[in-house]
C-alpha positions in Angstrom: 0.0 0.0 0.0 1.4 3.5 -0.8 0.9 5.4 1.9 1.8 8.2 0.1 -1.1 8.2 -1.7 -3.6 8.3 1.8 -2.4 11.9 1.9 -3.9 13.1 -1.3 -7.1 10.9 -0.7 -7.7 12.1 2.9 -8.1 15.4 4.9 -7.9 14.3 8.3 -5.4 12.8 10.1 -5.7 8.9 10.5 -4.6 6.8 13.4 -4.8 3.4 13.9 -4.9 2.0 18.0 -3.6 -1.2 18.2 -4.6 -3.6 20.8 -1.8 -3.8 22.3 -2.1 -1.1 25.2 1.5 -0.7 25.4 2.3 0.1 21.5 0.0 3.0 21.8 1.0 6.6 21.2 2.6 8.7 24.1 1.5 11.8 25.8 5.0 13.6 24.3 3.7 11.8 20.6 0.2 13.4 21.2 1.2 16.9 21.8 3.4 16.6 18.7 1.9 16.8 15.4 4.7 15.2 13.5 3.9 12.0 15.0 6.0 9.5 12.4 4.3 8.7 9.9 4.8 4.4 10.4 2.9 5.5 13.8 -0.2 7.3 12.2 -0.9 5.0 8.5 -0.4 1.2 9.3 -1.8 -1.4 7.4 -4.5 -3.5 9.7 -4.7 -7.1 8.8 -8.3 -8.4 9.0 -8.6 -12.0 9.8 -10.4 -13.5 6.7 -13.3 -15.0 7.7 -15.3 -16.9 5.3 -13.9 -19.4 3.5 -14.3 -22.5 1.2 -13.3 -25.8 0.5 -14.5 -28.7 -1.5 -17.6 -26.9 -2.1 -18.5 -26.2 1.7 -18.6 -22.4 2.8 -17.7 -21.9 6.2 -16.8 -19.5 8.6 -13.8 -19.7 10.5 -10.1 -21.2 10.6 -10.5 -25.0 10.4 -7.9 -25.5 11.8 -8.5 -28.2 13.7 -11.0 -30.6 11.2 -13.6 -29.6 13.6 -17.0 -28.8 11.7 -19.7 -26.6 13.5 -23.1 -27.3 12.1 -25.9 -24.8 12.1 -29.0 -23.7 11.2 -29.7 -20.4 10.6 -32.2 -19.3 8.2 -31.5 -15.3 7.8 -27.7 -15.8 8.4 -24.5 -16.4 5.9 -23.5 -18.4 8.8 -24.7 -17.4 12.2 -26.2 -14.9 13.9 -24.5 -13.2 16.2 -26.1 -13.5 19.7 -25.4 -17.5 19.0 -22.0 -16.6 17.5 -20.7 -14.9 21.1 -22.6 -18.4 23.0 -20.2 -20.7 20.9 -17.3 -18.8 21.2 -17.7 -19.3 25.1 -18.3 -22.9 24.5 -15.4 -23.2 22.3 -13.2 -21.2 24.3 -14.0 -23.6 27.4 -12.5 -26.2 25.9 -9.3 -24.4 24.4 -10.6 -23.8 21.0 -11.2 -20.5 18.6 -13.1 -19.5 16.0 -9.2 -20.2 13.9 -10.0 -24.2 14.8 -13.2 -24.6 13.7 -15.4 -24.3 10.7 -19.1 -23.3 11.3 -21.1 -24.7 8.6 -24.9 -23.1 8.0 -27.1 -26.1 6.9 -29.1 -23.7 5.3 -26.7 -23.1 2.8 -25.6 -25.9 2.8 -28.7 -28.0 2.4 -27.2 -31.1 0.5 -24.4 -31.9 3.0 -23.9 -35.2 3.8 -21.8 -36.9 6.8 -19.6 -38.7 3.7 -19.2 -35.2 2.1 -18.2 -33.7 5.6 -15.5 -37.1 5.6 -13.9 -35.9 2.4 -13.3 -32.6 2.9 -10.8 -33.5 5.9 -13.1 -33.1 8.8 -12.6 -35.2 11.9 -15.1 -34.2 13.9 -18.4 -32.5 13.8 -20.5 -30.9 16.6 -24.0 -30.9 15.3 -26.7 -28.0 16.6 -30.4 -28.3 16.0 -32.5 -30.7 14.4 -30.6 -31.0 11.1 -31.3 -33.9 8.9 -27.8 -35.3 8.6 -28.2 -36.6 12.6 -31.2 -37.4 12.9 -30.2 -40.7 13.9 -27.9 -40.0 16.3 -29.0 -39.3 20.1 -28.3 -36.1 22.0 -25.3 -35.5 23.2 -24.0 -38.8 22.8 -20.1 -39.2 21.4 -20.7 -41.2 18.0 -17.9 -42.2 15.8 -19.1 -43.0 12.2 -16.2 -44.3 9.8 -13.6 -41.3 11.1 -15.7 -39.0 11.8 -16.9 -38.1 15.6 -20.1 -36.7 15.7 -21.9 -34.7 18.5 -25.2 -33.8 17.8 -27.1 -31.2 20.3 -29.5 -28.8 20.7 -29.4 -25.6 19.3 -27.2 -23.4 20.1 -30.4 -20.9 21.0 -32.0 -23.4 22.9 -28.8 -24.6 24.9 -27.8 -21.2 25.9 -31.6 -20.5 27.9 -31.4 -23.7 29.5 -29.1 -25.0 32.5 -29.7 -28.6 32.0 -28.5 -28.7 28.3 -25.6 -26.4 29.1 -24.3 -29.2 31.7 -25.1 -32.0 29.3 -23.3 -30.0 26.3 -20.1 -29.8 28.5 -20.2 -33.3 29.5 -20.3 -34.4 26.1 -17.9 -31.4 25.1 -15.7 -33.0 28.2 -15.4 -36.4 26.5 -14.9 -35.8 23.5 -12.1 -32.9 23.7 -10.3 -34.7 27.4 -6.2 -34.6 26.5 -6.3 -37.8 28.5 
């Protein structure tokens, strides 16, 4: 990026604030309008975060092999009130958003557990009543031909109740244990 260029587009003065509290800008660099320019134009990278493989859109890092499957009709993916409820799930047992793949059934609608095999997925937490596990019980640990599957409740529904919270992280327990 030529930075060069910013000063001829823009008017104002542009500073980015990093999150790291101690990189920020000084009280001495504050008073001072010839703050360097590095310090005022830097480039932000943006996590990407859609992505696709093998035909499956998802959202997130995959890092992992872990696919997250949805369903969530007004959403590229999911909305975000159950968006910040899986993160706090996810985080509990030492995983990100960069580990996973969340998968909306709804755009999605001809998935298949053999098409989830392929694409290099290992395991696959299931939420809501999503044809691909309907045969599987809740929150039962299945393996299926390398593939561990976890189906549950939604994530709406898990969130608003107690009782399928502790019976999410039981299952979530068993499945993710570094025993």
């Amino acid at each position: 990026m030529n930075k060069a260029f910013l000063k001829e587009f823009l008017d104002e003065e542009i500073y980015v604030i990093e999150e790291n509290p101690s990189a920020s800008l000084s009280p001495k660099d504050e008073a001072n309008p010839k703050i360097d320019e590095e310090k005022k134009l830097t480039q932000v990278h943006e996590p990407q975060e859609s992505y696709e493989s093998q035909g499956l859109s998802y959202k997130g890092g995959n890092d992992k092999g872990i696919a997250i499957l949805v369903h969530s009709k007004y959403e590229t993916f999911i909305n975000e009130t159950n968006e910040q409820f899986l993160l706090k799930v996810l985080s509990a047992v030492d995983l990100s958003i960069e580990d996973v793949a969340i998968i909306n059934i709804e755009t999605q609608l001809q998935l298949s557990i053999e098409q989830l095999r392929e694409s290099g997925f290992n395991v696959c937490l299931i939420f809501g009543e999503l044809s691909v596990a309907r045969e599987h019980n809740r929150y039962e640990v299945i393996k299926n031909a390398g593939l561990t599957l976890l189906n549950c409740d939604s994530l709406t529904d898990i969130s608003g109740n107690i009782a399928l919270k502790k019976s999410l992280w039981t299952s979530l327990k068993s499945l993710f244990s570094k025993d």
